[in-house]
BALOBA-1460 file (C-alpha; in Angstrom, 3 decimals):
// residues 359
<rec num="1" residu="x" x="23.028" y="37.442" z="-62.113"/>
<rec num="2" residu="x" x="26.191" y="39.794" z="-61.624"/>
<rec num="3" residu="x" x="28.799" y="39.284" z="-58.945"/>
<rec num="4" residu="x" x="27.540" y="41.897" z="-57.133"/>
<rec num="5" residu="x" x="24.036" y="40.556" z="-56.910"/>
<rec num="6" residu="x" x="25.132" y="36.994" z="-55.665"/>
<rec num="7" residu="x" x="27.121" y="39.092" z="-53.088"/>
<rec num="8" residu="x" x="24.111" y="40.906" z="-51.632"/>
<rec num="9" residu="x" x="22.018" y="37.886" z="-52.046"/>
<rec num="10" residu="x" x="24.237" y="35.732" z="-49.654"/>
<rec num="11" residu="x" x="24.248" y="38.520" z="-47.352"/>
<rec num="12" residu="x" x="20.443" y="39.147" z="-46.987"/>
<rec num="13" residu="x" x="19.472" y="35.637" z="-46.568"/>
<rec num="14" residu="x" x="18.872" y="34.615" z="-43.689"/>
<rec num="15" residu="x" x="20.893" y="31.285" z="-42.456"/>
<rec num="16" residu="x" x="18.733" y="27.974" z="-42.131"/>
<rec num="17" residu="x" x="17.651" y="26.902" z="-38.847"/>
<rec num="18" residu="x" x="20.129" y="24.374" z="-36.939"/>
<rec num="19" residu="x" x="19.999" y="21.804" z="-35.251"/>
<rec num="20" residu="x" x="18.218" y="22.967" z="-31.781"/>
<rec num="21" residu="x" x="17.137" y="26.628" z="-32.632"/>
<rec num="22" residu="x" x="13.523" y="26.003" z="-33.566"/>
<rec num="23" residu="x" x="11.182" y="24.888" z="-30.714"/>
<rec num="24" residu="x" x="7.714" y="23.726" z="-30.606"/>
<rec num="25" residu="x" x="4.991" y="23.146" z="-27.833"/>
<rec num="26" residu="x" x="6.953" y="19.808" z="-26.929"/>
<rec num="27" residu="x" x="10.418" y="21.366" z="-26.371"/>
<rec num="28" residu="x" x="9.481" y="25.152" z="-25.067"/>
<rec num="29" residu="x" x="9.926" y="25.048" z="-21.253"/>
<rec num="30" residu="x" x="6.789" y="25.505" z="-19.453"/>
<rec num="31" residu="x" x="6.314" y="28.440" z="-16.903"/>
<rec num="32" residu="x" x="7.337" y="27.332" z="-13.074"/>
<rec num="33" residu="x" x="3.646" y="27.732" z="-12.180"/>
<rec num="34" residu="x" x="2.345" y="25.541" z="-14.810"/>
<rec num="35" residu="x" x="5.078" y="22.833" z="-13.964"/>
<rec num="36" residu="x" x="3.996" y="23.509" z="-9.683"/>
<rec num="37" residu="x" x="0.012" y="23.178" z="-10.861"/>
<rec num="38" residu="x" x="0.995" y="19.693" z="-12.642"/>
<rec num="39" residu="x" x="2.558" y="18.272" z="-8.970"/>
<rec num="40" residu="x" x="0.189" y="15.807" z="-7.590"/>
<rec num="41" residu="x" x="0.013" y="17.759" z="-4.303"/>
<rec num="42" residu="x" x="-0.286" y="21.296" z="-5.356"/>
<rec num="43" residu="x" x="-4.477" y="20.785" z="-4.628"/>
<rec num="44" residu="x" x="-3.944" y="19.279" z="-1.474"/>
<rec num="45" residu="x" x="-2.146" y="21.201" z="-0.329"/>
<rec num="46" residu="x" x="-4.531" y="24.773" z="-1.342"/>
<rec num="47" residu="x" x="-7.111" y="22.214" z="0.070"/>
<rec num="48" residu="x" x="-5.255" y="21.739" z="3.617"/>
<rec num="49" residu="x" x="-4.521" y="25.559" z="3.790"/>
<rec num="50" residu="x" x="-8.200" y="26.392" z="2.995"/>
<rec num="51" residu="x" x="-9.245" y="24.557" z="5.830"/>
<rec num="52" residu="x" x="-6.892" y="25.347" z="8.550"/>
<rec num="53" residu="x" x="-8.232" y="28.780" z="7.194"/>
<rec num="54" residu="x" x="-11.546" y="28.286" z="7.810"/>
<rec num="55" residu="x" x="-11.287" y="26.639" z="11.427"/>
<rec num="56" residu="x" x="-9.154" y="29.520" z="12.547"/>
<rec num="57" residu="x" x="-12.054" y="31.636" z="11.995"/>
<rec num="58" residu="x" x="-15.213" y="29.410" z="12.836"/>
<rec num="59" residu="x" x="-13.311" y="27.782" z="15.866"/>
<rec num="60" residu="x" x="-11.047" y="30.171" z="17.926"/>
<rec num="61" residu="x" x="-8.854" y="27.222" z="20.004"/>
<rec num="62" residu="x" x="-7.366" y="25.867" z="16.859"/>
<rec num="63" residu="x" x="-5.150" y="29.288" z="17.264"/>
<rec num="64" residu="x" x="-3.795" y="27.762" z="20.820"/>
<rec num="65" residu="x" x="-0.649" y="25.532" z="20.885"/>
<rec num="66" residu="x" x="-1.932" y="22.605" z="22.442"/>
<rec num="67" residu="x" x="-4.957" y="22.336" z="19.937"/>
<rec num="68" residu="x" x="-2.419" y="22.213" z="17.172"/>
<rec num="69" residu="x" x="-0.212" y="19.753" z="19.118"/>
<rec num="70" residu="x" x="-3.826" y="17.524" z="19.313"/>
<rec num="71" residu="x" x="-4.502" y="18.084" z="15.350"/>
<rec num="72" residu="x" x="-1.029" y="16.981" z="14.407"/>
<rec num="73" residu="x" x="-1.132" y="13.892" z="16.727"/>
<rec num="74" residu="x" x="-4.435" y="12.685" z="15.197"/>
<rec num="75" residu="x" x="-3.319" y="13.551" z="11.669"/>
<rec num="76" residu="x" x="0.237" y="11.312" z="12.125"/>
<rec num="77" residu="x" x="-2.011" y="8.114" z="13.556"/>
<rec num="78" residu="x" x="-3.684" y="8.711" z="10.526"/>
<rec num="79" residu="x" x="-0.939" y="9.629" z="8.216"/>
<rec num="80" residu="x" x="1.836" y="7.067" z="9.325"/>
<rec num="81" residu="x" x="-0.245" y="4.672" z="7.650"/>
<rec num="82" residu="x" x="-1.513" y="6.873" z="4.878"/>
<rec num="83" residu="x" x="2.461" y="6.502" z="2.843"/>
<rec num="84" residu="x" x="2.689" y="2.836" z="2.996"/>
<rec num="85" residu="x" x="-0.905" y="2.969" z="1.362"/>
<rec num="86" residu="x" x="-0.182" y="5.453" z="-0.995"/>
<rec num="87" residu="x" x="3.075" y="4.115" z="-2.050"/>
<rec num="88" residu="x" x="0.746" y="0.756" z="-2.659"/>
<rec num="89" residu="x" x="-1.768" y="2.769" z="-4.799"/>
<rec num="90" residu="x" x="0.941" y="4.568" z="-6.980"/>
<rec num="91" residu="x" x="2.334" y="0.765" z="-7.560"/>
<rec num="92" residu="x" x="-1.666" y="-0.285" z="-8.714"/>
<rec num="93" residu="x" x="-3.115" y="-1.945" z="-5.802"/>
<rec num="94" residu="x" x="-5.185" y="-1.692" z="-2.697"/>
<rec num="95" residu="x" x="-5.304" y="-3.125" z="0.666"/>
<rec num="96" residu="x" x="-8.485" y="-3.433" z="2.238"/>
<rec num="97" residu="x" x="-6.885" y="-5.080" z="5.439"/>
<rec num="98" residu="x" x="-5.256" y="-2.367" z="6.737"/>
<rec num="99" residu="x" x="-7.544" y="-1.116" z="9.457"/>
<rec num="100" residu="x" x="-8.151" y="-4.390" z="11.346"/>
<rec num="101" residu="x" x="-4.195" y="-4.854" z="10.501"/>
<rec num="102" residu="x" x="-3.335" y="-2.539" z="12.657"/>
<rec num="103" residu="x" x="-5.865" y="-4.157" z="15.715"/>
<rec num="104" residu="x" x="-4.405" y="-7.413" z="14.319"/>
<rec num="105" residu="x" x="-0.910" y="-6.420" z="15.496"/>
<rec num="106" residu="x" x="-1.189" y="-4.415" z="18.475"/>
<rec num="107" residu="x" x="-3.310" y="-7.743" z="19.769"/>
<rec num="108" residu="x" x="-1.003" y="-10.036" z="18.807"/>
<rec num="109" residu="x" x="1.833" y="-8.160" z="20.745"/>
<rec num="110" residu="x" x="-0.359" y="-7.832" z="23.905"/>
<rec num="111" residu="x" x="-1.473" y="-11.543" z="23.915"/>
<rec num="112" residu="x" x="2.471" y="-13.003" z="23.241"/>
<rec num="113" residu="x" x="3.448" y="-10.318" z="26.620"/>
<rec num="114" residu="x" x="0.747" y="-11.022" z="28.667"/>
<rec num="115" residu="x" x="-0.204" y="-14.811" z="28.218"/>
<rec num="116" residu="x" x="2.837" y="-16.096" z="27.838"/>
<rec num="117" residu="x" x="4.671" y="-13.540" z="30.689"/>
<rec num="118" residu="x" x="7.416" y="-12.348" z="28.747"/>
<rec num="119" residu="x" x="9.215" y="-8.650" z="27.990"/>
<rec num="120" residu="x" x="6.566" y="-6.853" z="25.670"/>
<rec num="121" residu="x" x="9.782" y="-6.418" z="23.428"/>
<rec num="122" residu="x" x="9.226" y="-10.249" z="22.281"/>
<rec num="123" residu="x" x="5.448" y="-9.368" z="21.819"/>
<rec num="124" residu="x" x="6.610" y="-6.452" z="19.809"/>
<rec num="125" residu="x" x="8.960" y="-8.812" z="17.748"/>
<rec num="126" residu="x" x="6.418" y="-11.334" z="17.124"/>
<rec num="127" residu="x" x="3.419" y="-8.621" z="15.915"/>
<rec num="128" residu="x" x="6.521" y="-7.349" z="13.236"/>
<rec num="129" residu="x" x="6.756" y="-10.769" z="12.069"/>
<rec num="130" residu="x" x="2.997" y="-11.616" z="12.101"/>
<rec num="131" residu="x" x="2.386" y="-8.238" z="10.462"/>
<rec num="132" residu="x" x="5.050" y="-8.306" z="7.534"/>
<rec num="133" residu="x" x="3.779" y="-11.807" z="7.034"/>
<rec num="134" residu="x" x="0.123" y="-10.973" z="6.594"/>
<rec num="135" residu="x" x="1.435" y="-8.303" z="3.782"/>
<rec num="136" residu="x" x="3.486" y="-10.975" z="2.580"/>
<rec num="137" residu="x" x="0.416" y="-13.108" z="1.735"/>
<rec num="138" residu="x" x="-1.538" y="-10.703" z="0.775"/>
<rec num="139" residu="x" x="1.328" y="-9.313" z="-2.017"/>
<rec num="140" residu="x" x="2.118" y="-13.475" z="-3.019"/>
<rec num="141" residu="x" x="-1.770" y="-14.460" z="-3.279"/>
<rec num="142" residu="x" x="-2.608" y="-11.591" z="-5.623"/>
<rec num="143" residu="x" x="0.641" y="-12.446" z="-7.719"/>
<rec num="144" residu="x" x="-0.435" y="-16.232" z="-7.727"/>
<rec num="145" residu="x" x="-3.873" y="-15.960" z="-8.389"/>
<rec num="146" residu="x" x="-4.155" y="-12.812" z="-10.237"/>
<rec num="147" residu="x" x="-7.132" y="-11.651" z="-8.723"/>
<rec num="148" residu="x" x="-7.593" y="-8.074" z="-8.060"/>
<rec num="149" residu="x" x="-5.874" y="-6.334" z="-4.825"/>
<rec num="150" residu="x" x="-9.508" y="-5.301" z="-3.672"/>
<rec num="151" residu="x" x="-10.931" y="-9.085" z="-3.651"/>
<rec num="152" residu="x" x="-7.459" y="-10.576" z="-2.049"/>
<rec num="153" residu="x" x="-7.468" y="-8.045" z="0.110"/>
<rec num="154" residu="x" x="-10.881" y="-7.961" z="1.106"/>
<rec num="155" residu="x" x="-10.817" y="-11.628" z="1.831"/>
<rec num="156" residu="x" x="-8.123" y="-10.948" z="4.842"/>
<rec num="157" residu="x" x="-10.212" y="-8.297" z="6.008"/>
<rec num="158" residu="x" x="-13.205" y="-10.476" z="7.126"/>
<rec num="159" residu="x" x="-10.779" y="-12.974" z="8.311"/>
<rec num="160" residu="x" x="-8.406" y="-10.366" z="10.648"/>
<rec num="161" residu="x" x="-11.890" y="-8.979" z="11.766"/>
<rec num="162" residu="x" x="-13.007" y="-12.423" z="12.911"/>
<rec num="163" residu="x" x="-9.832" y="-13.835" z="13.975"/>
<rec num="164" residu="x" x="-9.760" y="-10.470" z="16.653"/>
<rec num="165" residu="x" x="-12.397" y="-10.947" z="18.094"/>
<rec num="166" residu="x" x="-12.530" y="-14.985" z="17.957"/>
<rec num="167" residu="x" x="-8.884" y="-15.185" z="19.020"/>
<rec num="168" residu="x" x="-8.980" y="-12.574" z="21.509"/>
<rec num="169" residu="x" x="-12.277" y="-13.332" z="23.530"/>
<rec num="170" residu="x" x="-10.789" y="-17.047" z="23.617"/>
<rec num="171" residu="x" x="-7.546" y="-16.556" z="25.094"/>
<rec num="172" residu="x" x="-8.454" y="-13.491" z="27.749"/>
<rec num="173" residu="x" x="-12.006" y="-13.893" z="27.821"/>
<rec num="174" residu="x" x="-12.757" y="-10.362" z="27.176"/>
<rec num="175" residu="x" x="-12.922" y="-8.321" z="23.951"/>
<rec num="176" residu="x" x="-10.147" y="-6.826" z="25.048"/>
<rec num="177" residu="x" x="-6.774" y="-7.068" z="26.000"/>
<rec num="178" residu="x" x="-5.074" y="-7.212" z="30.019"/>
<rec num="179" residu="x" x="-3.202" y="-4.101" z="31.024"/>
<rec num="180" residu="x" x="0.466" y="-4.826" z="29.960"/>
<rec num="181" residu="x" x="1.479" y="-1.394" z="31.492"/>
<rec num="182" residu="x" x="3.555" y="-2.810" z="34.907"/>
<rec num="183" residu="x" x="5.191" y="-5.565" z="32.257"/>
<rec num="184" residu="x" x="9.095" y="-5.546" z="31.308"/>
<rec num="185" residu="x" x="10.353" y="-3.254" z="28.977"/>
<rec num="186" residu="x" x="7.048" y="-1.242" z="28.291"/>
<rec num="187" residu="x" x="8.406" y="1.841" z="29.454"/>
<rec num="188" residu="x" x="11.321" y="1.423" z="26.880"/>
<rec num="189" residu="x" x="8.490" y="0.622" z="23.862"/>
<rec num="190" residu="x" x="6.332" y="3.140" z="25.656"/>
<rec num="191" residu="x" x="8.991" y="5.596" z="24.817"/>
<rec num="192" residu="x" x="10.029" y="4.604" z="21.512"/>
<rec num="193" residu="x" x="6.503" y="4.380" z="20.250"/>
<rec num="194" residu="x" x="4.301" y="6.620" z="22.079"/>
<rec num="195" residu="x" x="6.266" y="9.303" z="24.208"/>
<rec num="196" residu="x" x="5.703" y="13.001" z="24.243"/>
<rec num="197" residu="x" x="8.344" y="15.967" z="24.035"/>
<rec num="198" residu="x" x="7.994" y="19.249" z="24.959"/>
<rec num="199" residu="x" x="8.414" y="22.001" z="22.582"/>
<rec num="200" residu="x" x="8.110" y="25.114" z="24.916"/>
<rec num="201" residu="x" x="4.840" y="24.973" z="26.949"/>
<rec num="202" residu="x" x="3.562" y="22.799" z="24.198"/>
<rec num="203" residu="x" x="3.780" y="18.831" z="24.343"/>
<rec num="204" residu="x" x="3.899" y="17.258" z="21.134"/>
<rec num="205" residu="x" x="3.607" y="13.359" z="20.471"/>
<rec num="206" residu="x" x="6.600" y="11.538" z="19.073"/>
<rec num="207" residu="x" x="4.305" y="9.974" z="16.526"/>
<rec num="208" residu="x" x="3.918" y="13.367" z="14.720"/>
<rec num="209" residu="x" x="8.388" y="12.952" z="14.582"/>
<rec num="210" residu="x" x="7.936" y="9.412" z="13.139"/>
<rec num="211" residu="x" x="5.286" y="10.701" z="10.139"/>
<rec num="212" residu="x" x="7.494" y="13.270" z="9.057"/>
<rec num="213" residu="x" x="10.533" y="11.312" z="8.898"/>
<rec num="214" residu="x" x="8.597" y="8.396" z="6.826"/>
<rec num="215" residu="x" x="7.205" y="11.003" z="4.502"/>
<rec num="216" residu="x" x="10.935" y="12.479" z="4.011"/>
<rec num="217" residu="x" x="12.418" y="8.909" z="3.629"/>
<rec num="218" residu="x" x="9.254" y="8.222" z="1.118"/>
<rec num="219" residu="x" x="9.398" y="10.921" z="-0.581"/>
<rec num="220" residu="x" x="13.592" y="10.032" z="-1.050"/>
<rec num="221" residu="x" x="12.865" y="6.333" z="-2.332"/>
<rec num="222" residu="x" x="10.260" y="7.937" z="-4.934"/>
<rec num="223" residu="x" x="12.188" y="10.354" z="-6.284"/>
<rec num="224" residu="x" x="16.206" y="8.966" z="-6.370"/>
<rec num="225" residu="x" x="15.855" y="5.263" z="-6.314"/>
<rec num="226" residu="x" x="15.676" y="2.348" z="-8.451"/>
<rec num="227" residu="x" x="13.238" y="0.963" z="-6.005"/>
<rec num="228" residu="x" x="10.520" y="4.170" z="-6.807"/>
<rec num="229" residu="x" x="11.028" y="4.559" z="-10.472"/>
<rec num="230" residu="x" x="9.773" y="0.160" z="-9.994"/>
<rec num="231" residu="x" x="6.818" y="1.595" z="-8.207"/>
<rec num="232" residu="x" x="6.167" y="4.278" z="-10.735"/>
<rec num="233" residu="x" x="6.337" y="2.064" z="-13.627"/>
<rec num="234" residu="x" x="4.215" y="-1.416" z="-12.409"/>
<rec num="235" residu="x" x="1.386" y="0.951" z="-11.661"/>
<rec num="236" residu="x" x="2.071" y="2.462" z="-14.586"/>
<rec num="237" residu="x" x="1.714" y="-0.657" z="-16.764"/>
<rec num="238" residu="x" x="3.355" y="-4.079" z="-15.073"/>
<rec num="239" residu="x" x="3.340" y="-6.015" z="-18.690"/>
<rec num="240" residu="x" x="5.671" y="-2.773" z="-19.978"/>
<rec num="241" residu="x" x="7.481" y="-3.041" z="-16.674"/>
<rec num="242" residu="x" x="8.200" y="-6.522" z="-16.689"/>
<rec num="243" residu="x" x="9.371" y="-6.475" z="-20.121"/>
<rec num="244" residu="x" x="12.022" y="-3.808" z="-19.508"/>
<rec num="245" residu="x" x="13.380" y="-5.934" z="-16.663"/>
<rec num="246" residu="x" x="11.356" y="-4.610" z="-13.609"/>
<rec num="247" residu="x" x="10.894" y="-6.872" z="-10.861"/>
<rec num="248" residu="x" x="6.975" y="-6.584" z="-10.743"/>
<rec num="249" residu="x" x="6.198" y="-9.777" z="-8.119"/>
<rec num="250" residu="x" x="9.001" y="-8.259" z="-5.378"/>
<rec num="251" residu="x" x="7.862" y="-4.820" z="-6.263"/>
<rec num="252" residu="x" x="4.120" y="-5.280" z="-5.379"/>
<rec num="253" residu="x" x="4.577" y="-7.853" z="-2.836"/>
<rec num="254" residu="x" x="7.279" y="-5.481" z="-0.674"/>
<rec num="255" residu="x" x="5.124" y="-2.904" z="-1.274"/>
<rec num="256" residu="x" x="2.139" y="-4.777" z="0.750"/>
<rec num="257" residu="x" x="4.752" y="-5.976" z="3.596"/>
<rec num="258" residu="x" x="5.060" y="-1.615" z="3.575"/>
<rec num="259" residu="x" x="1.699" y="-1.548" z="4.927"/>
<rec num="260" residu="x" x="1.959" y="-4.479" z="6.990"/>
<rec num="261" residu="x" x="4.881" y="-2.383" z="8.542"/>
<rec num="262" residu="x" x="2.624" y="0.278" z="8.809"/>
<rec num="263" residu="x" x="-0.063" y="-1.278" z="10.721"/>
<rec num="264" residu="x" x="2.636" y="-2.848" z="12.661"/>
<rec num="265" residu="x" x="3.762" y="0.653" z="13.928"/>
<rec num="266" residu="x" x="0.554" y="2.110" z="14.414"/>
<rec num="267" residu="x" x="-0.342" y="-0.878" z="16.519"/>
<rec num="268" residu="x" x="2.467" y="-0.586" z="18.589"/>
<rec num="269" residu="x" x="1.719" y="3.168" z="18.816"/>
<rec num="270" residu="x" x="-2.118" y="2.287" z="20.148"/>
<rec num="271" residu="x" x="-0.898" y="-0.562" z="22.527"/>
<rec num="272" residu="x" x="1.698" y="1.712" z="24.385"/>
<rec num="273" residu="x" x="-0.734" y="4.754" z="24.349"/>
<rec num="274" residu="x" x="-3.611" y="3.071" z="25.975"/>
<rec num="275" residu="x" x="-1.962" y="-0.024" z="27.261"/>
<rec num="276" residu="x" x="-5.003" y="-2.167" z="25.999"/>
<rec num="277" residu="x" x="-6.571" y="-2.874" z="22.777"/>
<rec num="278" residu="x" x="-10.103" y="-3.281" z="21.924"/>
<rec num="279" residu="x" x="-10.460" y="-6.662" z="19.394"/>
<rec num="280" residu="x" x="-13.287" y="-5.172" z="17.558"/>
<rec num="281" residu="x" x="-11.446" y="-1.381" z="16.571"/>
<rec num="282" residu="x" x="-9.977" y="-0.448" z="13.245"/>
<rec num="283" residu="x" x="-13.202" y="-1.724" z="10.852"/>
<rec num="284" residu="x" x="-13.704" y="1.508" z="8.716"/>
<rec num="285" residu="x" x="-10.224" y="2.988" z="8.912"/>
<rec num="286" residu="x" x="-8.959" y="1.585" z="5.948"/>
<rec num="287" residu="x" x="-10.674" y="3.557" z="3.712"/>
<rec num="288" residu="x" x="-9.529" y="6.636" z="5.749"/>
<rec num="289" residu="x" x="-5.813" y="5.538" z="4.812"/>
<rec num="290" residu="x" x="-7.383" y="5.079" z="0.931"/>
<rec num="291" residu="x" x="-9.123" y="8.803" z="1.048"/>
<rec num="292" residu="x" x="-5.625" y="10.318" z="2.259"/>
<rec num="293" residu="x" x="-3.723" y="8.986" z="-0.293"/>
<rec num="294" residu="x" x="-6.476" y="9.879" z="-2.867"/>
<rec num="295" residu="x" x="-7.235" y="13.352" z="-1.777"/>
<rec num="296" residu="x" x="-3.061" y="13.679" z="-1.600"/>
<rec num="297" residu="x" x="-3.086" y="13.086" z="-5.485"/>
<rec num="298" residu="x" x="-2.907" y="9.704" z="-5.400"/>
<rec num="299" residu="x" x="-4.919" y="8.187" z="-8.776"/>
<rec num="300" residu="x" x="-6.854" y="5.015" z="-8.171"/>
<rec num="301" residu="x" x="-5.415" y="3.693" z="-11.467"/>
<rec num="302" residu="x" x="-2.071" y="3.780" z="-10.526"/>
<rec num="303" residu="x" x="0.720" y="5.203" z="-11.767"/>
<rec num="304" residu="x" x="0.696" y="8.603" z="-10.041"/>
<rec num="305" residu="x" x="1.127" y="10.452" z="-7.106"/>
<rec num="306" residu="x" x="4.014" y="11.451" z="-4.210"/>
<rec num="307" residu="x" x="4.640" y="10.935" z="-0.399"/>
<rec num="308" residu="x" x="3.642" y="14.997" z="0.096"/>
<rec num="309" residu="x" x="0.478" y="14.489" z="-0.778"/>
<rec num="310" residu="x" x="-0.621" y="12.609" z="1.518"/>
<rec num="311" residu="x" x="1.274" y="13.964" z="4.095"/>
<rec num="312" residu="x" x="-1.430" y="17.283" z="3.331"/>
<rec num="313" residu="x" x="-4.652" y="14.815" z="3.243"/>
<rec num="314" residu="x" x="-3.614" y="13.159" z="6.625"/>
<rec num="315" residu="x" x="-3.390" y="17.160" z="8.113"/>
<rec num="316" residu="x" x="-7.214" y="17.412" z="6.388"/>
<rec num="317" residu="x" x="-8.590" y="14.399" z="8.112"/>
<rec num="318" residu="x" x="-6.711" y="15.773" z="11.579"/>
<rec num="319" residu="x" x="-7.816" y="19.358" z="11.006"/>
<rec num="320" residu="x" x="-11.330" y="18.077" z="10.598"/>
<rec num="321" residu="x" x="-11.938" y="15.732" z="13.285"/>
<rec num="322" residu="x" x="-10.310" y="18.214" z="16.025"/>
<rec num="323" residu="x" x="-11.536" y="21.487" z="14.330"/>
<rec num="324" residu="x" x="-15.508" y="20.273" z="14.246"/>
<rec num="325" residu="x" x="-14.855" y="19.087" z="18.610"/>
<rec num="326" residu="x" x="-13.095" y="22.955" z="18.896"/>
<rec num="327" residu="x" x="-15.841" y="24.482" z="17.028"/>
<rec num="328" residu="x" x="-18.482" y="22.874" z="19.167"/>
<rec num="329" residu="x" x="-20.316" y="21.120" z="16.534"/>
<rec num="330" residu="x" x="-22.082" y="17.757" z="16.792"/>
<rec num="331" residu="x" x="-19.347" y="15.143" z="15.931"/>
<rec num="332" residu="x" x="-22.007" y="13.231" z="13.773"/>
<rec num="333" residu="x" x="-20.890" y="15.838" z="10.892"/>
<rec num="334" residu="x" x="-17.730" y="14.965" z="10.631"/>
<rec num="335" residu="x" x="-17.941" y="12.142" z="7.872"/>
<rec num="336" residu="x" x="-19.894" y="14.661" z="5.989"/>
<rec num="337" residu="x" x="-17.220" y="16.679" z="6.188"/>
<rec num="338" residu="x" x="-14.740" y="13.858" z="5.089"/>
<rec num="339" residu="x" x="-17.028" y="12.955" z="2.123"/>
<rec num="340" residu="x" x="-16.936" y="16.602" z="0.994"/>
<rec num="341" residu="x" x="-13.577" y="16.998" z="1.157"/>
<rec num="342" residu="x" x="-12.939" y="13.603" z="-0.689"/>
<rec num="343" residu="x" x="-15.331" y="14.756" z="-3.707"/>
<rec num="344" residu="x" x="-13.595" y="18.448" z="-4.017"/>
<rec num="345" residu="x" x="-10.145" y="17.518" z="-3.749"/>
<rec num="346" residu="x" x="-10.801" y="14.696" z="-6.455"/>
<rec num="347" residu="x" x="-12.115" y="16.944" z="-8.490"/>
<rec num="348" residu="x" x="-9.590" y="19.890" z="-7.900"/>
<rec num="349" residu="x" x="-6.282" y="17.320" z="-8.475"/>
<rec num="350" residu="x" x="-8.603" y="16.697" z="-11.887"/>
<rec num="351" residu="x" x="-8.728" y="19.979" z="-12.973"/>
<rec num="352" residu="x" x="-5.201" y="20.973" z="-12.153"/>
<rec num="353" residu="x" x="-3.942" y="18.378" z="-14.029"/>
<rec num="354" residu="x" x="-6.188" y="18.703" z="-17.013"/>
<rec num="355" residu="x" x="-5.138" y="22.386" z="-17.041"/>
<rec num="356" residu="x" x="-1.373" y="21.722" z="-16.870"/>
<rec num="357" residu="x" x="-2.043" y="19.331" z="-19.432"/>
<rec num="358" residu="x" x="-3.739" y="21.363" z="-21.941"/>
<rec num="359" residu="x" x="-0.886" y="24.147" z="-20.964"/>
């Protein structure tokens, strides 16, 4: 080959390929509505829209103010709870106890107060400590034993359900509580835990504030601390997780004192809004918590899921129960409605995220 001809040949050819300059389907960057479908709460939140959608149009007062001031209120009682329970799922576990937890507390509060005639504060107090204790046991037995969150859990249902009722009817002789509302210091708890603001001619709970600001703070631990890549990962796999240094028995076992906070709150919430408490509430609510954080994309296995999410399954639950009353239907339909909604949004969060996948 002539000078010439090596000249033109290392002209024509084309240069090899470095190091970064030939992508596959691992490295190309997917398109921003592929990488929105994957988000855990991209269906729930089409879901939530759908039906607001619909109740608009089959029940005319959801368009008033005040109707959406009453939807929002039930959805925070619900949703409040809904995080601590979700964050719990994403870490692998379940808590059964949560319903009567919340009866559990708001009882023990009233009883300390009003048996023992001191400020409700110190009732208040003592219901935090009884409730982040019964979380504690719960987190510390299933680490012990090793059983399964749903039998652990399941156990301190039936007890909190019988101890309510047991403990209650024995100390006031009722099945309820005594009126703590002319007590010291309720109207201070009254307003921390179950006041009302105005927002133009539109009164809006405070407990619709506090949901909000637990979902932002949730959402914040999730996604920028150490604390929520530990929940991520023992849900994920708590062998792998423990073997890469992750503190899997203060990990699950702060995540159950989370919902004993939760019920806690919610307690407090029911106590100050009602000034009694009925021993025998709460059985059944649990697994309203569990079908937020499910239909908010949280997966029963573990592993997966976000604070938003359930944020948008708690508004379903609210919309629901208010919209059916608005609409003037009989009230008996609204666990139908519950169940549907359960079954579609499982199925939509499947199909999103099998299509991003395959994507």
């Amino acid at each position: 080959m002539s000078m010439t001809q090596q000249a033109a040949a290392a002209v024509t050819t084309p240069p090899a390929p470095g190091p970064g300059t030939e992508k596959d389907g691992r490295t190309t960057e997917r398109p921003l509505a592929i990488r929105l479908l994957a988000r855990p709460e991209i269906g729930v939140f089409l879901g939530a829209v759908a039906v607001w959608v619909f109740f608009l149009i089959s029940a005319p007062p959801v368009r008033d103010g005040g109707s959406m001031a009453n939807i929002l209120y039930q959805s925070s009682t619900i949703g409040i709870m809904a995080l601590p329970v979700a964050l719990l799922m994403i870490g692998g576990e379940f808590d059964l106890s949560a319903g009567v937890g919340v009866i559990a507390s708001a009882l023990t509060a009233s009883m300390v107060a009003y048996q023992l005639s001191m400020n409700v504060w110190v009732g208040v107090i003592v219901a935090l400590v009884a409730s982040l204790g019964i979380g504690f046991l719960n987190g510390w037995l299933l680490m012990r034993t090793g059983l399964p969150s749903f039998l652990v859990t399941l156990g301190t249902f039936l007890i909190l359900q019988g101890v309510n009722l047991a403990v209650t009817k024995l100390i006031t002789g009722n099945v309820a509580t005594d009126d703590i509302s002319d007590m010291d210091g309720f109207s201070q708890a009254k307003a921390l835990f179950s006041s009302s603001f105005d927002v133009g001619v539109v009164q809006v709970k405070i407990t619709v504030v506090w949901w909000l600001a637990f979902a932002a703070l949730a959402t914040w631990v999730l996604l920028r601390t150490k604390y929520g890549n530990w929940i991520f990962a023992v849900g994920g796999n708590k062998d792998s997780a423990r073997a890469v240094g992750v503190p899997v028995a203060f990990t699950k076992i702060s995540l159950f004192m989370l919902v004993g906070f939760g019920a806690w709150f919610v307690g407090m919430h029911q106590l100050f809004a009602f000034n009694t408490v009925q021993s025998g509430e709460g059985v059944g609510q649990e697994l309203i918590y569990i079908a937020a954080a499910v239909i908010g994309g949280c997966l029963l296995t573990g592993g997966s899921g976000s604070a938003i999410g359930p944020v948008f399954g708690a508004f379903m639950f609210g919309m629901v129960q208010q919209g059916i009353v608005y609409a003037g239907w009989n009230p008996d339909w609204f666990k139908a409605f519950l169940g549907v909604m359960l079954l579609g949004a499982t199925l939509i969060n499947l199909w999103v995220s099998r299509a991003a996948t395959r994507r």
